[in-house]
N, C-alpha and C positions, 0 to 999 in steps of 0.2 A: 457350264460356260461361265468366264468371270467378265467382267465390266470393271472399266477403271473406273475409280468413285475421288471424284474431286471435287473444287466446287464453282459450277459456271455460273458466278452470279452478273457476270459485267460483259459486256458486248465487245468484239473485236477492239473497236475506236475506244472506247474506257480502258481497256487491256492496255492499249497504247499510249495514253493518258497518264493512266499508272507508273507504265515503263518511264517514259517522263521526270515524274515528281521523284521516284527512287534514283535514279541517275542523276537531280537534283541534288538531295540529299547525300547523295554518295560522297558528290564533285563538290557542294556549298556548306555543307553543314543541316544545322536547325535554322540558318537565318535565311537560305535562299527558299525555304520549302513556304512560301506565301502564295496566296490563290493565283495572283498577278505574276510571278513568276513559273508558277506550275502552267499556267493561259499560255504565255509565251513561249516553252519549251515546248510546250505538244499542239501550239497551233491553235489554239480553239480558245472560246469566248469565257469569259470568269461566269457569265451566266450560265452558260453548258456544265461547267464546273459543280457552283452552287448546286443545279437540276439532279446532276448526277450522285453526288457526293456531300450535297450539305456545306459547312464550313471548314475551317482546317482540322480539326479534329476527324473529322468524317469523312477527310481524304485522308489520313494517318491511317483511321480504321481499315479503309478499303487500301489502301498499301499493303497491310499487314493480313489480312483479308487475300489478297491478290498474292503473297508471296507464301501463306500456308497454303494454297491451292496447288501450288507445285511440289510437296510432296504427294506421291503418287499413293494411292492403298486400292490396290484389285478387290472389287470384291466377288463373293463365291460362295453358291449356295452349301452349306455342312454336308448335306449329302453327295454332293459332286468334289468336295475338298479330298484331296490325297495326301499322304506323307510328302514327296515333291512339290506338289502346287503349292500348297500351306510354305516349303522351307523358299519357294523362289518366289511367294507374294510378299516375304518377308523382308527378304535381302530388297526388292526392289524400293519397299518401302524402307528400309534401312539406308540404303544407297542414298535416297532423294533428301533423307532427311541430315546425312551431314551434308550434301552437297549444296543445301540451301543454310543451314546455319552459318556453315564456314565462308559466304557471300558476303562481297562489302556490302550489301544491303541490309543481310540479318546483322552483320557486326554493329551497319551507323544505327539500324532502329534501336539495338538494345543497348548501345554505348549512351546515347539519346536518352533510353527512359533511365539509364542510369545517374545519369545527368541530372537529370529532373526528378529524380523520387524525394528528394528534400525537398523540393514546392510545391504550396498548397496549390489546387487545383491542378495537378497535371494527372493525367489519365492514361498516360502512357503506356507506363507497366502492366494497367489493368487490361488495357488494351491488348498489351499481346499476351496475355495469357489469355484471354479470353478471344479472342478472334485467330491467333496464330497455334498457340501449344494445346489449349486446350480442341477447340476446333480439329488438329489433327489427332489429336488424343480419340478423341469420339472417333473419327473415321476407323482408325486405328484398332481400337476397341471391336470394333462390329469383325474383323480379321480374327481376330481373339478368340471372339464369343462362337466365331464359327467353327475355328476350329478346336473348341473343348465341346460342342456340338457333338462333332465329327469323332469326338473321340481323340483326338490326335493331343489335345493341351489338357493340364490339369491345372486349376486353380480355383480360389475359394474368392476373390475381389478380384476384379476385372483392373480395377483400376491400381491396386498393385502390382499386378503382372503388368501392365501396360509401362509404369514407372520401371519395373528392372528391367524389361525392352530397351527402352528410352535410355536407361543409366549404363546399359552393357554398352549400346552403340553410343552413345555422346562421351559417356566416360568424360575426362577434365579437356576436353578437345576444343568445346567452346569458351571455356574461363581462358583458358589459354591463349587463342586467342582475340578476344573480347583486351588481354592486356596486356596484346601486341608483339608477340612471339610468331615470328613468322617460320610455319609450322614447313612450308612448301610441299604438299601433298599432292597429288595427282589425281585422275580418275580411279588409278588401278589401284590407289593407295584405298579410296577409297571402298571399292569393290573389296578388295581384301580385309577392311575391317567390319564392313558388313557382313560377311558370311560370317567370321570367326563372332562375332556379335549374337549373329540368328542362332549358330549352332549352340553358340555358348546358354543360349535363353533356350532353346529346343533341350538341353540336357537338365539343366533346371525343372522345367515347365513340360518337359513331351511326355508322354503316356507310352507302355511299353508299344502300342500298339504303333506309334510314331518310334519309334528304336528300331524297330523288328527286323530284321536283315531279311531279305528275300530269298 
């Protein structure tokens, strides 16, 4: 049996909190995202805020924290993984992850930290690789690892296979538009480039045993 694996770290009303501050950001920029502003969007007190989340960087984190949690990765014990299950845990994970890059949300955070990598002290960047890409990277991985388990993948570094993953399905989709090229994709647009994605990394990476026609 598989289990989604995301990550529940914040409660209903913090989830909404969150919602808040990115819709902020989306509609204000970097200069509406202040604790006094984020209070007043979601209703609640700057001290709930601080309690919850620290200072403003510690609401950035949990932004971005909050917005890899929406990419979805099934997990599933190796010995219960099938050739099907493995290629539809894949796509769904495939699926989620342009459908949250290609968001004005992932657009404003990383337009943001692109913004700010010339100034000293900004933490940005670090930030979302380390709480959003990397974070889903590991989930991701554990999908992987199960199925070269299972026999189904072959690979010598997890975290290489996990990058040609990652590079089959993003491909220049995000640089694109990160520099404003309005792509107008759809759901099904997406759906479509995630299989051609999974299968394209299944032919790569599958094990005959993952090939085998029935």
């Amino acid at each position: 049996m598989s289990s989604l694996s995301t990550q529940p770290e914040f409660s209903p009303r913090q989830n909404a909190v969150l919602d808040s501050a990115l819709r902020l950001l989306v509609d204000g920029g970097e200069r509406a995202l202040t604790t006094a502003g984020v209070a007043r969007a979601a209703n609640c007190s700057k001290e709930s805020l601080y309690k919850w989340f620290g200072d403003r960087d510690g609401i950035l984190s949990a932004m971005i924290g909050y917005q890899a949690s929406k990419v979805r990765t099934l997990e599933e014990r190796a010995e219960t993984l099938t050739v099907d299950s493995l290629r539809a845990h894949l796509v769904v994970f495939a699926r989620d992850l342009l459908d949250v890059l290609s968001g004005d949300v992932s657009l404003a955070l990383n337009r943001l930290a692109i913004g700010q990598a010339s100034r000293d002290g900004s933490h940005l960047g670090q930030m979302l690789q380390e709480r959003g890409r990397r974070q889903i990277g590991k989930r991701a991985g554990g999908l992987l690892d199960a199925g070269r388990r299972a026999g189904l993948l072959r690979f010598d570094n997890g975290e290489e296979a996990y990058g040609m993953l990652y590079g089959l399905v993003v491909t220049d989709l995000h640089l694109r538009m990160l520099l404003g090229e309005d792509m107008k994709l759809t759901k099904q647009d997406f759906s479509r480039r995630a299989e051609r994605a999974v299968d394209a990394f299944l032919d790569l990476c599958g094990t005959k045993k993952q090939t085998a026609k029935p």
